[in-house]
N, C-alpha and C positions, 0 to 999 in steps of 0.2 A: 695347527692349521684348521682341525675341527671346529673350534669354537671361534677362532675367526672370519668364518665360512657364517657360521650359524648368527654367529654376531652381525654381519652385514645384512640380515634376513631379520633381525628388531628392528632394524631403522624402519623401513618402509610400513611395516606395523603400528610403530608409532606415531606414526606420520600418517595411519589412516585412520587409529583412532586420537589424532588432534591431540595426544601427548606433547609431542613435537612438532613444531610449525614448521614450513617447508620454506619459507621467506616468499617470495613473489612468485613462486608455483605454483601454475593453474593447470589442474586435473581434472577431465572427465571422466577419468574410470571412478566407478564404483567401489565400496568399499574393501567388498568383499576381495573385490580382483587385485587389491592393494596389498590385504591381508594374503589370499593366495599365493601373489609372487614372495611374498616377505618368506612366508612358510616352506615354499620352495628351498630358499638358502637355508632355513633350520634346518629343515629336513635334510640337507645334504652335508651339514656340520653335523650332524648325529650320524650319517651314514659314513662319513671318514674316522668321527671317534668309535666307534663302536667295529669297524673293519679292520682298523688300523693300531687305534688304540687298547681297545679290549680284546679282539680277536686274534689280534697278530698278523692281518693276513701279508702274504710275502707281497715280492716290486713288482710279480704279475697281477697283485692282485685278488689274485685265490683266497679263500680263506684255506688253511691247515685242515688236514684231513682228522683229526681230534678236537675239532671247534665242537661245540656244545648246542643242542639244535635250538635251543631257545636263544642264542645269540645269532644262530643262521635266519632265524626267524625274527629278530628283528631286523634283521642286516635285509631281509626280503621285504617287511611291511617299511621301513623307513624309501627303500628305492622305490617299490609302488608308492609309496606319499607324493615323491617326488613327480613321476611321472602323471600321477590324477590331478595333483595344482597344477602343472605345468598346461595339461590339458585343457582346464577349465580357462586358465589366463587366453587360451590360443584360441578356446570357442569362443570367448568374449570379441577377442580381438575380432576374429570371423565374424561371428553373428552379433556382435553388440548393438548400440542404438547407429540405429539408418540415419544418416543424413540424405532428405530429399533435395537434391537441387532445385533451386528459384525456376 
């Protein structure tokens, strides 16, 4: 599931750096916000392999009280990753370019 997660987070990547053509999709966000959300979904396919798949954590969720603090600590800088893209995508949305009405 991780990497199917993180795999749907390449497309839009590639698609913003013109790897992959988008067919008659017309975008005004900017690159960056393209790459952003893409990293978004990586970042959330590393945060289910690495909880899930390396950690072990149980169906609540938890990690195991014997998890190893540098897998805890990625388990915490992959969720912040997620949370700062997601952020940046929403201040865009918020503050991006003005359209003045005629």
């Amino acid at each position: 599931m991780g990497l199917a997660v993180a795999g749907f987070g390449i497309f839009p990547i590639l698609i913003a750096f013109g790897v992959v053509t988008a067919g008659d999709a017309h975008t005004t966000a900017p690159t960056w916000v393209v790459v952003c959300a893409g990293l978004s979904f990586v970042a959330g396919g590393l945060t289910i392999i690495v909880n899930y798949g390396v950690a072990g954590a149980g169906a609540d969720g938890r990690l195991r009280p014997d998890t190893p603090i540098a897998i805890r600590a990625v388990s915490v800088l992959t969720s912040l990753a997620i949370v700062g893209l997601l952020t940046a995508v929403s201040a865009w949305v918020v503050f991006g370019p003005v359209t003045v009405w005629p």
